[in-house]
C-alpha positions as CSV (number, residue, x, y, z in Angstrom):
1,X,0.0,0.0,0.0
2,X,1.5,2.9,-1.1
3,X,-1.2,5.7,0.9
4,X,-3.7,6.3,2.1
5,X,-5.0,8.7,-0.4
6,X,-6.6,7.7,-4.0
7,X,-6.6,9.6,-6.7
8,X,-9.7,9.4,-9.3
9,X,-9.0,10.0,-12.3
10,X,-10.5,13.4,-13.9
11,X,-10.5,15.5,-10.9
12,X,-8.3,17.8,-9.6
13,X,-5.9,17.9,-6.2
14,X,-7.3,20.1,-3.9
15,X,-4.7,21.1,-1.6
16,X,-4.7,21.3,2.1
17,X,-4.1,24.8,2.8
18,X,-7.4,25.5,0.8
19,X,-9.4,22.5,2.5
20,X,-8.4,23.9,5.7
21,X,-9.4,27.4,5.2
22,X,-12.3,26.0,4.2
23,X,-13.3,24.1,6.9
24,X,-12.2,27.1,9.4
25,X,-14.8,29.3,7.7
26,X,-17.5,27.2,8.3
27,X,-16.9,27.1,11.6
28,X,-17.1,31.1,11.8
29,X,-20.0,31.0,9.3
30,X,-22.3,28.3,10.4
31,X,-22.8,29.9,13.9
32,X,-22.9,33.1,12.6
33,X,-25.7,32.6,10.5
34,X,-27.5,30.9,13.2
35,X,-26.9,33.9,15.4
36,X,-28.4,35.9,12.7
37,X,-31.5,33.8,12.8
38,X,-32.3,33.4,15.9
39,X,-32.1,36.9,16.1
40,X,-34.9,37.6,13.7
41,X,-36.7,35.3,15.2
42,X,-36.9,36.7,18.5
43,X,-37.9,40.0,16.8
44,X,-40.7,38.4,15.1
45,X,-41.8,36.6,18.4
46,X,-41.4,40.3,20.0
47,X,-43.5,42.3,17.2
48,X,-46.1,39.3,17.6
49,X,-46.1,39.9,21.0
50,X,-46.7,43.3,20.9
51,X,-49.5,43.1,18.3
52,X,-51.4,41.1,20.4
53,X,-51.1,43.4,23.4
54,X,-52.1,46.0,21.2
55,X,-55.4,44.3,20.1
56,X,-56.1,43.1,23.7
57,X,-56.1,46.7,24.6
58,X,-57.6,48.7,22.2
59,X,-59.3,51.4,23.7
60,X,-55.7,53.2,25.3
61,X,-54.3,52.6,22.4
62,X,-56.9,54.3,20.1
63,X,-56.9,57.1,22.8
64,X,-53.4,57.5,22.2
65,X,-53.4,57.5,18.7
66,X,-56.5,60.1,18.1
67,X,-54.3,62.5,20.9
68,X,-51.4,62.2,19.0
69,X,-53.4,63.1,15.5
70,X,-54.9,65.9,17.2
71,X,-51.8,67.0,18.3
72,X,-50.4,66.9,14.8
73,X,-53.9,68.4,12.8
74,X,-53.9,71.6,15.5
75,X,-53.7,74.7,13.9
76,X,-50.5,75.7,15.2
77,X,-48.4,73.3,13.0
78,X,-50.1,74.1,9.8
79,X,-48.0,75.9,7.2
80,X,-50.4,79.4,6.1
């Protein structure tokens, strides 16, 4: 036996240093990504979240909102 390696014919030799770099990157990329992800899903659980508190409590929130727009449509901000 003359290695351990075997070559098939009509490929090319990848070499090492590339195979290594490769494999380090995945390691910095695969939890990256999942970091990423789990990210955005916690801010979709969080929007969700707040959506239904919002609907739960309508009324204050519809207060709020129709203060705010009057606030906004008084005369003082218009442009004459």
């Amino acid at each position: 036996m003359q290695g351990s390696h075997t070559h098939i014919p009509g490929t090319n030799h990848v070499p090492r240093g590339y195979i290594v770099a490769a494999i380090l990157s995945l390691l910095f990329m695969v939890p990256l990504c999942l970091v990423t992800a789990l990210v955005i899903i916690i801010i979709i659980i969080i929007i969700i979240i707040i959506i239904i508190i919002i609907a739960q409590d309508r009324d204050r929130w519809r207060t709020l909102v129709n203060a705010i727009k009057n606030l906004l449509s008084h005369k003082m901000w218009k442009i004459s």
